[in-house]
C-alpha angles and dihedrals in degrees: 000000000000117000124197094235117127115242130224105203127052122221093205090058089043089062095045095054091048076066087079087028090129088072088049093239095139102052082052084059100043087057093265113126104164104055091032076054085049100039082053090058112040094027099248105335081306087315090296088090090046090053099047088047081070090079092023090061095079092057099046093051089053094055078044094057093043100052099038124052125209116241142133089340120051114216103204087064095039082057102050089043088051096047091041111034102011089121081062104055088231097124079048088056091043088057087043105244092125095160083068090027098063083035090064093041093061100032092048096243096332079307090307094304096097088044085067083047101057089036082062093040112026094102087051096046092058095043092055087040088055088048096060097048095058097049085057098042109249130157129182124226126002 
């Protein structure tokens, strides 16, 4: 059965960054820091635990979608800002922390060290972020 809820997480995402699931970057993105952390450090569970992600990834995105809601600040593109250009502080300046944001971008990620952070605390941030918004009243777009 289809709902009309918007959803916060997109599956398609989800299966590009498994790509690099190995490096446990999806299941960051799906909410999921301790195995992502584990994934990091043992390259998906030695590559079994990445292959078996592949048929695990529809159910993650839907807990994902469940526990964040979509609001100001999208987190598909928080998250591709933060795995391509996280080095850079951009997805910082897109949730409009530019302070952290230009100190990553000079100190290459708090010298790598605040990438792993927001790895950690992306999916939070926006949700706080989103939070905020709505308690002022913002909307994006039109």
């Amino acid at each position: 059965m289809q709902t009309d809820t918007p959803t916060s997480h997109s599956l398609l995402i989800g299966y590009l960054l498994w790509l690099f699931g190995f490096l446990g970057v999806h299941r960051f993105y799906y909410g999921r820091p301790f195995t992502g952390t584990l994934y990091f450090f043992t390259l998906g569970l030695f590559f079994v635990g990445w292959l078996v992600d592949l048929f695990l990834i529809p159910g993650m995105n839907r807990t994902a979608d469940l526990r964040f809601r979509q609001g100001y600040f999208d987190y598909t593109l928080g998250w591709l800002l933060l795995v391509f250009l996280g080095f850079f502080g951009i997805h910082r300046m897109y949730l409009e922390k530019w302070f952290t944001g230009l100190l990553y971008l000079f100190t290459a990620g708090l010298f790598g060290f605040g990438y792993l952070y927001d790895l950690w605390t992306l999916n939070d941030q926006i949700a706080l972020g989103n939070s905020v918004k709505s308690a002022a009243g913002e909307q994006r777009g039109g």
